[in-house]
C-alpha positions as CSV (number, residue, x, y, z in Angstrom):
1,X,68.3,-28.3,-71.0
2,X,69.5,-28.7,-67.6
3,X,68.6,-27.0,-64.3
4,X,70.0,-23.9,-63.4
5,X,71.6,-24.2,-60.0
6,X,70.7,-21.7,-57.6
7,X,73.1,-19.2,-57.0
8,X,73.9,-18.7,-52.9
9,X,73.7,-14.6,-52.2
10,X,77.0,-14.5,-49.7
11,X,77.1,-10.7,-50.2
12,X,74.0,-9.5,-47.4
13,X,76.1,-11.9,-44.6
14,X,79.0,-10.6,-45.3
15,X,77.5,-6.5,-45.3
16,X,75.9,-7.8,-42.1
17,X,78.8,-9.1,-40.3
18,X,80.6,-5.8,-41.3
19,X,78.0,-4.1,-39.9
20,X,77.4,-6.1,-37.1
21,X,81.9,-5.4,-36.2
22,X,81.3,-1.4,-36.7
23,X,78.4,-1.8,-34.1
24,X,80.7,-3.4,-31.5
25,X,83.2,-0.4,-32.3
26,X,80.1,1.9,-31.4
27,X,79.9,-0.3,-28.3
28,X,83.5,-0.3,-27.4
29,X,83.7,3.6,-28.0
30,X,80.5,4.6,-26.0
31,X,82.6,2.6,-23.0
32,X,86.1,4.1,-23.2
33,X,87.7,7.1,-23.0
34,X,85.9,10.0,-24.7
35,X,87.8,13.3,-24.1
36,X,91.6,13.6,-23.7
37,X,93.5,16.7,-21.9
38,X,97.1,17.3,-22.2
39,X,98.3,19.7,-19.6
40,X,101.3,21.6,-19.8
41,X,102.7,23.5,-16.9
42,X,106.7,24.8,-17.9
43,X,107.8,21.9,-18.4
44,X,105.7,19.3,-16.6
45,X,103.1,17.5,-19.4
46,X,100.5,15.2,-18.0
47,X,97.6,13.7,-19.9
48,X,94.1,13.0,-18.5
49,X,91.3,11.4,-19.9
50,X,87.4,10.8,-19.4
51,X,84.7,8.8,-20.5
52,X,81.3,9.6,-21.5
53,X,79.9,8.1,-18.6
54,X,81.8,10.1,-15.9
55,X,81.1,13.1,-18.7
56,X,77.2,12.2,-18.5
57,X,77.5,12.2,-14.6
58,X,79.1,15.5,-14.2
59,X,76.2,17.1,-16.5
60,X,73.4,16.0,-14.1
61,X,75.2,18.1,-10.7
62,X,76.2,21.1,-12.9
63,X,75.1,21.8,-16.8
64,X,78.4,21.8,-19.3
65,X,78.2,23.7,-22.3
66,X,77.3,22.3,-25.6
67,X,77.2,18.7,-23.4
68,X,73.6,18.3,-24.7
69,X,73.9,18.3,-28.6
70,X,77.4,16.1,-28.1
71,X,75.2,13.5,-26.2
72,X,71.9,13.5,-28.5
73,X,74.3,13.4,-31.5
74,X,75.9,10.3,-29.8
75,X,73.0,8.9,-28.3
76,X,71.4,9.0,-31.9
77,X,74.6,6.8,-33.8
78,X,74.3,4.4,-30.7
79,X,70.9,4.2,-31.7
80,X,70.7,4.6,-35.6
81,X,73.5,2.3,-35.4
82,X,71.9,-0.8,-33.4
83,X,68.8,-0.3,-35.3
84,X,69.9,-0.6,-38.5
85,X,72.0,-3.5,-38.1
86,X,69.1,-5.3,-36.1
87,X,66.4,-4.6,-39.3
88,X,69.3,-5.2,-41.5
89,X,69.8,-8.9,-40.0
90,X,66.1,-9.3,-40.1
91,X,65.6,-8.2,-43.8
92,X,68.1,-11.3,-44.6
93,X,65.4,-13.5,-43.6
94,X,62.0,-11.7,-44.1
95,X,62.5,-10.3,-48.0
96,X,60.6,-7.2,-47.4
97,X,60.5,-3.8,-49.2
98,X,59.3,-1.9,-46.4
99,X,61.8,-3.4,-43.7
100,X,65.0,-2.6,-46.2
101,X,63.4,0.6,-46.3
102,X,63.9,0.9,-42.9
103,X,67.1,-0.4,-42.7
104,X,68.3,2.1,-45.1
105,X,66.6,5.0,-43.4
106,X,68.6,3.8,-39.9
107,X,71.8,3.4,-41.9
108,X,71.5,7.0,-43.4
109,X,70.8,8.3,-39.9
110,X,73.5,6.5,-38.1
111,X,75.8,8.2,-41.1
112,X,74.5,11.7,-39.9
113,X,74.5,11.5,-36.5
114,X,78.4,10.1,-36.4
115,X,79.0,13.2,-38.6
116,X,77.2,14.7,-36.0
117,X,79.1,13.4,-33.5
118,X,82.8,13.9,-34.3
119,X,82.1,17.6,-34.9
120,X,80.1,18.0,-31.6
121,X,82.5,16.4,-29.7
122,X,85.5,18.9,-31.1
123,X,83.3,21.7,-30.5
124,X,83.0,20.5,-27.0
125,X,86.7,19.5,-26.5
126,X,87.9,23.0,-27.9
127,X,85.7,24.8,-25.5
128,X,87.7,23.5,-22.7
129,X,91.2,24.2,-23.7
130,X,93.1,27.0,-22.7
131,X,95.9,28.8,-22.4
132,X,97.5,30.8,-19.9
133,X,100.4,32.0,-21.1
134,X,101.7,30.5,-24.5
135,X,104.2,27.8,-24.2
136,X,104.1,28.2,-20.5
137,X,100.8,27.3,-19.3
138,X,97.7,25.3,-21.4
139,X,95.5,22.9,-21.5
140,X,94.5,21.2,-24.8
141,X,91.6,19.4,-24.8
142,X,90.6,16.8,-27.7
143,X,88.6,13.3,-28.5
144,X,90.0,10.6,-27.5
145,X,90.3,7.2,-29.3
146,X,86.0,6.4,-27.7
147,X,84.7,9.1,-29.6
148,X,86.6,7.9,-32.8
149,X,85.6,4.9,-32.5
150,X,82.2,5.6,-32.2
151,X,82.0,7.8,-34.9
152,X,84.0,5.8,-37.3
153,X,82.0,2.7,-36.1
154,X,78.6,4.4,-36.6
155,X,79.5,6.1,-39.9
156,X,80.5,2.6,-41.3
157,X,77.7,0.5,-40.1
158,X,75.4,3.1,-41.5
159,X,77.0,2.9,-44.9
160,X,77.1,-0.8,-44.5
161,X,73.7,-0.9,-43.8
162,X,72.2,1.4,-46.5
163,X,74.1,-0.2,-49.4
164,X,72.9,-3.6,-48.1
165,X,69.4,-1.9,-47.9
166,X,69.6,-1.0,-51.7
167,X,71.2,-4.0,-53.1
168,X,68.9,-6.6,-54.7
């Protein structure tokens, strides 16, 4: 009988590097714009936008409403996210149970706090449109393409991360 050959495991790389994409998206997000304002006066439109920084700035002079649980929500995918990935990348290496249990408790914590984050951050946006008079007058506020990014970025490294976690 002959000797088996030992099969290479290319899947956990591969999960890895996905992961280790989504966590630049969290990255990229965090760093461009988060909220988006379209402004319509008669008919003049204009569009503004604003990161998370300058957001995070404007809270510590004067406290904005429902700022706190958008941040902690983000902060916690930013987080979760990097985490995950990092234990992820070690449990490649060091084949233990306990540090894939870890991994897939950061990866199903980065997966809820994106959640977390995309809903925050339209219950944040929403509570600064308004409208002066219908059609005349409003401004619509919304997440911009950072926030998407981040959440999309932290939701997939999560899932990336748990089902390398529970893969043998």
């Amino acid at each position: 009988m002959g000797k088996r050959k030992k099969k290479s495991d290319i899947v956990g790389p591969v999960i890895f590097l996905i992961a280790l994409v989504m966590l630049a998206l969290v990255i990229i997000g965090i760093c461009i714009d988060w909220i988006s304002t379209k402004t319509t006066a008669v008919i003049v439109e204009n569009t503004s936008a604003v990161t998370f920084s300058d957001l995070y700035d404007a809270n510590q002079n004067v406290e904005i409403e429902n700022f706190a649980l958008m941040a902690s929500f983000t902060l916690a995918t930013i987080i979760a996210s990097g985490v995950g990935v990092l234990v992820f990348g070690c449990s490649l290496v060091i084949r233990l149970k306990l540090i894939k249990l870890i991994a897939l408790i950061a990866g199903v914590i980065a997966v809820i706090a994106s959640i977390g984050t995309i809903i925050t951050c339209f219950t944040f946006s929403n509570s600064y449109s308004l409208s002066i008079v219908e059609g005349l007058a409003e401004a619509v506020s919304k997440p911009a393409i950072g926030a998407w990014l981040l959440s999309i970025g932290g939701l997939l490294s999560g899932v990336c991360v748990a089902l390398g976690a529970v893969r043998k």
